[in-house]
Backbone bond lengths (Angstrom), bond angles and torsions (degrees), N, CA, C in turn:
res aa  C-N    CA-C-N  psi(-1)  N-CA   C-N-CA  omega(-1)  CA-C   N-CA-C  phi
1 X - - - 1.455 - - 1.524 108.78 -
2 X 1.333 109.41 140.15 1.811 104.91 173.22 1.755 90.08 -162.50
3 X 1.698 90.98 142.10 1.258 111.34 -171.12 1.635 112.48 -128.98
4 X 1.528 123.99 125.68 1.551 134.27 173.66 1.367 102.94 -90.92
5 X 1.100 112.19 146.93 1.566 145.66 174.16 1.365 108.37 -95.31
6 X 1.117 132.38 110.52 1.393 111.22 169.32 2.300 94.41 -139.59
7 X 1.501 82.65 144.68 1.295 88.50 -177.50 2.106 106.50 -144.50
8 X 1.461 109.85 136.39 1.148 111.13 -147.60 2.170 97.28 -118.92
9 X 1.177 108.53 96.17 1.696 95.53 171.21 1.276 100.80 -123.41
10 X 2.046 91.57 164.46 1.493 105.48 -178.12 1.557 110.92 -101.79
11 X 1.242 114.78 128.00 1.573 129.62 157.42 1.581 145.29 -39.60
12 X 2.031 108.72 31.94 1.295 100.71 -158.01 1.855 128.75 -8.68
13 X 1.636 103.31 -59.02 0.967 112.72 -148.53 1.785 109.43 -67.44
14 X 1.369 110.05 -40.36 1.381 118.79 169.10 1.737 120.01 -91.04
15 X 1.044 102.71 -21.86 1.617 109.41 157.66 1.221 103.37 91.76
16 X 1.229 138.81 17.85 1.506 160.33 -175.56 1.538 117.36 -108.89
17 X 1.280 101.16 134.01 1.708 118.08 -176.64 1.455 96.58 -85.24
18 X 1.553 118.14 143.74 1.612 126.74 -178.75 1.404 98.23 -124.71
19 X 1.391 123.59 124.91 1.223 133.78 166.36 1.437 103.97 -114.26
20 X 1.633 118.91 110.42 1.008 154.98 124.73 1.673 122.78 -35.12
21 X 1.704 124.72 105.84 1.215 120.28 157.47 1.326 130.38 -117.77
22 X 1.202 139.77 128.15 1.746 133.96 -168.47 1.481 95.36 -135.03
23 X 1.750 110.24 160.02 1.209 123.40 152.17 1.009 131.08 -74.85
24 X 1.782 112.42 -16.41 1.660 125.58 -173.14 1.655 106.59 -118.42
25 X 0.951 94.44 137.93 2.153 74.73 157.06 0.953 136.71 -47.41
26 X 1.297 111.24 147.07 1.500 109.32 173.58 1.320 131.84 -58.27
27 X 1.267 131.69 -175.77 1.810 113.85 152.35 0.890 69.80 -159.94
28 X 1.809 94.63 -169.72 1.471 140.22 -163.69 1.740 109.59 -81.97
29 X 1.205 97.93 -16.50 1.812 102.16 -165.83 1.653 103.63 -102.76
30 X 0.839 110.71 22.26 1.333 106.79 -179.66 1.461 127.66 151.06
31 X 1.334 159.27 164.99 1.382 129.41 143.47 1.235 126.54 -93.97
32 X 1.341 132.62 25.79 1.349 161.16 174.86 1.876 97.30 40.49
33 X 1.341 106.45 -131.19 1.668 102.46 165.83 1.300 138.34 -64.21
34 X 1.430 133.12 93.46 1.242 124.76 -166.55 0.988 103.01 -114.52
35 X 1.718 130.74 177.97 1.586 140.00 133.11 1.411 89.71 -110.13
36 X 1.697 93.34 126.42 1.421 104.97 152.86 1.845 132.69 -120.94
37 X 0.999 118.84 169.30 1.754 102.27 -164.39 1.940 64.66 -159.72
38 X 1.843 89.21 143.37 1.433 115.78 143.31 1.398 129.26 -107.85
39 X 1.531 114.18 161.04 1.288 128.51 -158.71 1.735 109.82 -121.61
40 X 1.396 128.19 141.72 1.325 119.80 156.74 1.068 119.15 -96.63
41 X 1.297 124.50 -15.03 1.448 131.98 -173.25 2.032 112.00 -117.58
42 X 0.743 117.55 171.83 1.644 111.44 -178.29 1.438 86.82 -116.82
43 X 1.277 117.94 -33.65 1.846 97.77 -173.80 2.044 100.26 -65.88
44 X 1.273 105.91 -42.96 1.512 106.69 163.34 1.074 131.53 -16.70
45 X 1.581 110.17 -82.39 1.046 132.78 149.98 2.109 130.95 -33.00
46 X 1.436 114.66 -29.18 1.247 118.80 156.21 1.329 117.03 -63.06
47 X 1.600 94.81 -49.16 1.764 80.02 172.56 0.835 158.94 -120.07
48 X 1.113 107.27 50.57 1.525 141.98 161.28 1.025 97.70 -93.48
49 X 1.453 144.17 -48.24 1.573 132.33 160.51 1.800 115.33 -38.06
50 X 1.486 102.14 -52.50 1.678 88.59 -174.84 1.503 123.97 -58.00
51 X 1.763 107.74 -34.18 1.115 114.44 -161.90 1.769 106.03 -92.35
52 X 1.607 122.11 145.89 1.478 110.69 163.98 1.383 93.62 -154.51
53 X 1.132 110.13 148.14 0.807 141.16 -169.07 1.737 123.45 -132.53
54 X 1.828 131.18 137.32 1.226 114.37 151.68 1.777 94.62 101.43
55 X 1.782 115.93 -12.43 1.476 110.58 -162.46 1.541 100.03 -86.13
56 X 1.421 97.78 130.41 1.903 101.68 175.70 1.323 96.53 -86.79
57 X 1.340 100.86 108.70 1.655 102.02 151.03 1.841 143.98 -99.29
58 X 1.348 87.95 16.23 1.400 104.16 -159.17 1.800 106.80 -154.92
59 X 1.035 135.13 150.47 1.854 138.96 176.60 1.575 88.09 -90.60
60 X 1.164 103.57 131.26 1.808 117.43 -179.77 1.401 97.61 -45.22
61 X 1.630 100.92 -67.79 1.238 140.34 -154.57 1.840 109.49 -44.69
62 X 1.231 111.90 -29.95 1.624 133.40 175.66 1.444 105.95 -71.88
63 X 1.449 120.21 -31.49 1.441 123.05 -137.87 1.356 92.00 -106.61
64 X 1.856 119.40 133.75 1.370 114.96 178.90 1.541 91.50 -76.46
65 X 1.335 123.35 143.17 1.397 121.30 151.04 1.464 130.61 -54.47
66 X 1.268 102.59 -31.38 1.612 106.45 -173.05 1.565 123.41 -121.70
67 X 1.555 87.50 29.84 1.844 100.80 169.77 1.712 91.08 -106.76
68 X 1.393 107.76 167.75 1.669 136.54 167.90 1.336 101.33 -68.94
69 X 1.315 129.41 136.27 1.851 108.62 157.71 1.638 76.10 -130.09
70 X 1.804 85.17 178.76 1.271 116.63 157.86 1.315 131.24 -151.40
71 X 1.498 106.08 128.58 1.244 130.95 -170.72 1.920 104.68 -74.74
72 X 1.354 109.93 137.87 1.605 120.05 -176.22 1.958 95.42 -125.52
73 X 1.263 92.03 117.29 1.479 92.79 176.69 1.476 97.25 -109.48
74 X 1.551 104.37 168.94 1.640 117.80 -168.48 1.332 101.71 -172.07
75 X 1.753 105.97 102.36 1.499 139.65 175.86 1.903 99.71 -77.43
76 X 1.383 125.96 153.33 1.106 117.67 154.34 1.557 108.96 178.81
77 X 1.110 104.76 130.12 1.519 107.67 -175.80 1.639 119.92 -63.68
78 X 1.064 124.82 126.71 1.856 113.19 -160.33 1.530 71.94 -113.75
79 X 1.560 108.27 135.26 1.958 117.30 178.12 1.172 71.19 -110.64
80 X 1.151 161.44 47.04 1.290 121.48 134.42 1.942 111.02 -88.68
81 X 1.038 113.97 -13.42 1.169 131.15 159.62 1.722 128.60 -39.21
82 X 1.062 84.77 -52.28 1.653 116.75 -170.07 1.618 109.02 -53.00
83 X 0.960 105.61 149.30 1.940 107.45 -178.23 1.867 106.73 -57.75
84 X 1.337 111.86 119.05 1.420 113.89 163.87 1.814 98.17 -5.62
85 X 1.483 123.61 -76.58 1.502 128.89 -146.13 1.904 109.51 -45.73
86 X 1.881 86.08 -30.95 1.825 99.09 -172.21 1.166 115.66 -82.01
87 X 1.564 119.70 -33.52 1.111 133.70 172.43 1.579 127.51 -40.21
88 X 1.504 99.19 -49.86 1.541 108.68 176.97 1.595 109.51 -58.58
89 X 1.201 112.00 -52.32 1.734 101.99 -175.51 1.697 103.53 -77.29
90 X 1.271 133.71 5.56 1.701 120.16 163.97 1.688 110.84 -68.43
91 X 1.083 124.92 -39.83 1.479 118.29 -167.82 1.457 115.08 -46.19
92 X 1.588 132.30 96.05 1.504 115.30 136.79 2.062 74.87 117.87
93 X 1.394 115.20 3.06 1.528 103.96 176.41 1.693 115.27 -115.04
94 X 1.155 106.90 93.49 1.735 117.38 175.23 1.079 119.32 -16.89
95 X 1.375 117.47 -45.65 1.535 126.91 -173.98 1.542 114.20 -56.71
96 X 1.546 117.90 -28.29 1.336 119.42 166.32 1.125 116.03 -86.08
97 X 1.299 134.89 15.83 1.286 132.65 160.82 1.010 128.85 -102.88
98 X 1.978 112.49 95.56 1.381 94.68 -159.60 1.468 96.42 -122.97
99 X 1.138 119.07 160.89 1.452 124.31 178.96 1.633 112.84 -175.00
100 X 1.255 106.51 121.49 1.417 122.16 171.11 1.966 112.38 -116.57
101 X 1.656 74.32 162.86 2.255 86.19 -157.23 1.186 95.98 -130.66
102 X 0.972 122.49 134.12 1.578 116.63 -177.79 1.576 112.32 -142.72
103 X 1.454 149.99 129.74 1.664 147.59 -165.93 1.716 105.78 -120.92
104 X 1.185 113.37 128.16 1.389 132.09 -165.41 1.620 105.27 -112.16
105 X 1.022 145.75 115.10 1.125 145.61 167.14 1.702 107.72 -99.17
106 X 1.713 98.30 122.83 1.640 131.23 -164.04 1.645 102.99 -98.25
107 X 1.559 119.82 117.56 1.129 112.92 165.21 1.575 114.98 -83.32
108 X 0.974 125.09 175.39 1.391 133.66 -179.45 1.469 103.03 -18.04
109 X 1.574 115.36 164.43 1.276 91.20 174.53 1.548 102.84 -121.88
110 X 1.446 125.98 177.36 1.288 135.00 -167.81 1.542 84.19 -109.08
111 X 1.939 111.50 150.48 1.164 150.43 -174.58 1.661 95.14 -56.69
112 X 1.060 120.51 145.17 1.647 111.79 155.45 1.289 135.14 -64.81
113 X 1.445 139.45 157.92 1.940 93.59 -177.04 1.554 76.95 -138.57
């Protein structure tokens, strides 16, 4: 199992979207290891969210090459994230609970290069 962090704010002052990526959560004390990239556009900035690329999720070395797998992804909004102001209206309201699941079926896999 391996899980990305990604968290996306806007820059009044320079007017630029910041995409933030970690392996851990974020906190308050710092953002410890990130990649970060700025945005001029927010649709920009989405997609670079949709797309990833390059993520090891698995030791090659474990993996038969020439079986099927399948990959189970799992999107979900963590409000604890969210600005103090948003936070207060999440408690006890469904609508902030969002989470999508999605299963990928992997043909063989190609060599690393």
């Amino acid at each position: 199992e391996t899980t990305r962090y990604l968290r996306l704010s806007y820059q009044p002052l320079t007017r630029r979207w910041r995409l933030n990526i970690s392996p851990v959560p974020f906190t308050n004390s710092g953002l410890g290891v990130v990649l970060g990239q700025t945005f001029d556009e927010y649709d920009d900035a989405m997609a670079a969210i949709q797309r990833f690329s390059r993520w090891k999720i698995a030791e090659g070395g474990v993996m038969d090459a020439d079986a099927v797998h399948t990959v189970h992804f799992r999107f979900r909004l963590d409000t604890s994230q969210l600005p103090r102001p948003f936070q207060i209206g999440t408690v006890g309201r469904s609508g902030w609970n969002l989470l999508v699941s999605r299963s990928q079926r992997v043909g063989a896999l190609e060599p690393a290069k």
